[in-house]
NULOTI-681001 format. One record per residue (C-alpha): x, y, z. Coordinates in steps of 0.5 Angstrom, whole numbers, padded with zeros to 4 digits, always signed. Example, Ala and Ser with C-alpha at 12.3 -4.5 7.8 and 13.67 -1.06 7.14 Angstrom:
2
+0025-0009+0016
+0027-0002+0014
***
This chain:
116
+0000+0000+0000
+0003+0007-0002
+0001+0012+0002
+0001+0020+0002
+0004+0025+0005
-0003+0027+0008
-0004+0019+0010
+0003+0019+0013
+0002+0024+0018
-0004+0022+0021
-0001+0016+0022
+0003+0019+0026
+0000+0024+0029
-0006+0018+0031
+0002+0014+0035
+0004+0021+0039
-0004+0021+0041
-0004+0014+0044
+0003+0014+0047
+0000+0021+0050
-0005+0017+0054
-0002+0011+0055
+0003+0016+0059
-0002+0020+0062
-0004+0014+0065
+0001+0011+0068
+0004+0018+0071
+0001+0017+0077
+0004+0010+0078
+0011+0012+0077
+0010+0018+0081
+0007+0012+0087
+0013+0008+0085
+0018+0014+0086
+0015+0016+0093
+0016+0008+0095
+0024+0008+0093
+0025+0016+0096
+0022+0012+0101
+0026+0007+0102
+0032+0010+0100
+0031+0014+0106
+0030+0008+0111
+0036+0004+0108
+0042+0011+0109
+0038+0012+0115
+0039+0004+0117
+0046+0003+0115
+0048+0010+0119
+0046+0006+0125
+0049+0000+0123
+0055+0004+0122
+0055+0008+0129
+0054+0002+0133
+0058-0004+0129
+0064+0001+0127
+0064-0003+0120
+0066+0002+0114
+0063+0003+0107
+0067-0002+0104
+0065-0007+0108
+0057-0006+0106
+0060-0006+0099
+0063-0012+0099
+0056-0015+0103
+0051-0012+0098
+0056-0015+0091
+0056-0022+0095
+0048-0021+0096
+0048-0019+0088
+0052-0026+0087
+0047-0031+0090
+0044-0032+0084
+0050-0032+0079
+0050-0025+0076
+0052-0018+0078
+0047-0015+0076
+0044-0010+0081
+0039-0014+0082
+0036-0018+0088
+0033-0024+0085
+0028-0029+0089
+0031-0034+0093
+0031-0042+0090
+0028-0046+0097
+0028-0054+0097
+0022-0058+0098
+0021-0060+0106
+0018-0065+0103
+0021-0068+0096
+0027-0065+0097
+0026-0061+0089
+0029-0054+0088
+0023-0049+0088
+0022-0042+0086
+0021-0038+0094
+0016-0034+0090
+0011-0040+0090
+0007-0043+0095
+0007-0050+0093
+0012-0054+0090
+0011-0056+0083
+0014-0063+0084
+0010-0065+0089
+0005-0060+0091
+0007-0060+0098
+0005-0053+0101
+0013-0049+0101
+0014-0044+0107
+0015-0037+0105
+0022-0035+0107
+0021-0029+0109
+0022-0021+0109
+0029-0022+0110
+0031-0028+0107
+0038-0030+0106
***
C-alpha cells in the first residue's frame, strides 16, 4: 500500500495521541513508585548510618556484602532475585515465590521478608 503524505502523517500524528495517553495514564504509577523508592532510599541510608555507629563496619564492607548478595543468583546485575528453596517434603528446587512445590505440590513455606 502506498500511502501519501496527508495519510502519513495522520498515521503518526493518531501513535503520539496514543502514546500520550498511554503516558498520561501511568503517570500516577510512576509517580507512586517513585515516592516508595525516595522512600525506601531513606530508610536503607537511615539503616546503614545506624548500623555503622553501633558496629564501626566501614563502607567497603557494605559494599563487599551487597555485591556478594547481587552474586547468589550468578549475576551481578543490581538485581535482588528471589531466592531458590528446597522442598520439605520432595527435596526439589522450587522458586521461593510460590506457595507450592510444582514436583509434588506439597505447601513450600515463605522464606520471609528478609530471607537470605
Amino acid at each position: 500500500m502506498v500511502w501519501g503524505r496527508y495519510e502519513y502523517f495522520e498515521r503518526i500524528s493518531s501513535t503520539v495521541d496514543r502514546a500520550e495517553i498511554k503516558v498520561d495514564r501511568l503517570a500516577p504509577d510512576i509517580k507512586a513508585l517513585q515516592r516508595q523508592v525516595d522512600r525506601l532510599s531513606l530508610a536503607c541510608q537511615a539503616m546503614w548510618e545506624l548500623v555503622r555507629e553501633r558496629t564501626g563496619l566501614s563502607e567497603a564492607q557494605l559494599e563487599q556484602k551487597i555485591l556478594e548478595i547481587d552474586l547468589r543468583d550468578g549475576k551481578a546485575d543490581g538485581k535482588l532475585s528471589a531466592p531458590v528453596l528446597d522442598c520439605p517434603s520432595c527435596g526439589a528446587k522450587t522458586n521461593s515465590h510460590r506457595s507450592t512445590c510444582v514436583m509434588c505440590g506439597a505447601a513450600v513455606p515463605a522464606p520471609g521478608n528478609f530471607a537470605g
